[in-house]
C-alpha positions as CSV (number, residue, x, y, z in Angstrom):
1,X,-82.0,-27.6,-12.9
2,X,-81.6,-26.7,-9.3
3,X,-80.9,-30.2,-8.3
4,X,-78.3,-30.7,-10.4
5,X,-76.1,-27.6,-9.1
6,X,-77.4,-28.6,-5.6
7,X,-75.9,-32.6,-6.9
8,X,-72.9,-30.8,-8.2
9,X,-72.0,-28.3,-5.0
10,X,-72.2,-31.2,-3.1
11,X,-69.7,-33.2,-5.0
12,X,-67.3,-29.8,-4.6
13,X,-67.6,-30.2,-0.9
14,X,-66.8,-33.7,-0.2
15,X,-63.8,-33.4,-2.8
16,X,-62.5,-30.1,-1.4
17,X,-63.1,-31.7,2.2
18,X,-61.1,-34.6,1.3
19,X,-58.2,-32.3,-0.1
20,X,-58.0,-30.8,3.6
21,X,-58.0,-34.3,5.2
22,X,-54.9,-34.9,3.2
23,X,-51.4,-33.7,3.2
24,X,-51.4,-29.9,2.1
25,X,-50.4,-26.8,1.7
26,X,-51.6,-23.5,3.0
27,X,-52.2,-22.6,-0.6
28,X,-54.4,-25.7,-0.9
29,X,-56.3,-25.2,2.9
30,X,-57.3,-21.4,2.0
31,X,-58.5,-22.7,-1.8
32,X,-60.1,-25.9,-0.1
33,X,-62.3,-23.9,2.6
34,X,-63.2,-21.3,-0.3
35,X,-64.7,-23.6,-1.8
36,X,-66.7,-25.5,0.7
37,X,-67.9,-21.9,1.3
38,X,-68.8,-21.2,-2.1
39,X,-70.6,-24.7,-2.4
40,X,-72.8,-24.1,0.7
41,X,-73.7,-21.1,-1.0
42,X,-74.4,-22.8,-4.7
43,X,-76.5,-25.2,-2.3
44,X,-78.8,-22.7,-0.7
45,X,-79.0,-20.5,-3.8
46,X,-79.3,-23.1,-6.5
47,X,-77.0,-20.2,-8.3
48,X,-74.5,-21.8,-10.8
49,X,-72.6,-18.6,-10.8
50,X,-71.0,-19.6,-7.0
51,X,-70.5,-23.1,-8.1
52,X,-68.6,-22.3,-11.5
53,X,-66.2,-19.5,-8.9
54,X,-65.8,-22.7,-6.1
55,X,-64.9,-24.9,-8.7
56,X,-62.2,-22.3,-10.6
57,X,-60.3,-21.7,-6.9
58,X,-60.6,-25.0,-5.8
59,X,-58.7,-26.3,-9.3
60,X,-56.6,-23.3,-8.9
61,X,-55.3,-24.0,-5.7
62,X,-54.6,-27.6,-6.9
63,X,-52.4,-26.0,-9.5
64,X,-50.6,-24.2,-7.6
65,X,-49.9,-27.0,-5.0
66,X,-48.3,-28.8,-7.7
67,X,-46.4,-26.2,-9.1
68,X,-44.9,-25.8,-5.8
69,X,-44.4,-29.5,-5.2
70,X,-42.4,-29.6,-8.5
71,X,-40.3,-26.9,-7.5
72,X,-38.9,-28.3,-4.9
């Protein structure tokens, strides 16, 4: 079970990385480096607890990028 939060932080990293490389928002940077941190942690840990909190702020920060995007 470890390795598959381990498998799964990882893939919260290298999407949240890629949301930085793109266009953003500062909304989007904080939730995006949030993340990251919160899926280093799941990594070292093997706890699903920081991986299930990562992956909630990274999808709301996406949110809330769009809702501003759709504003304008």
């Amino acid at each position: 079970m470890h390795y598959i939060i381990q498998i799964l932080s990882a893939i919260l990293i290298g999407i949240a990385l890629g949301a930085i490389l793109s266009p953003r928002t500062s909304v989007l940077l904080i939730g995006s480096l949030a993340a990251i941190a919160l899926g280093l942690v799941a990594i070292f840990t093997a706890s699903w607890i920081f991986l299930a909190i990562g992956v909630v702020l990274f999808l709301a920060a996406q949110a809330m990028q769009r809702a501003s995007r759709q504003a304008h």
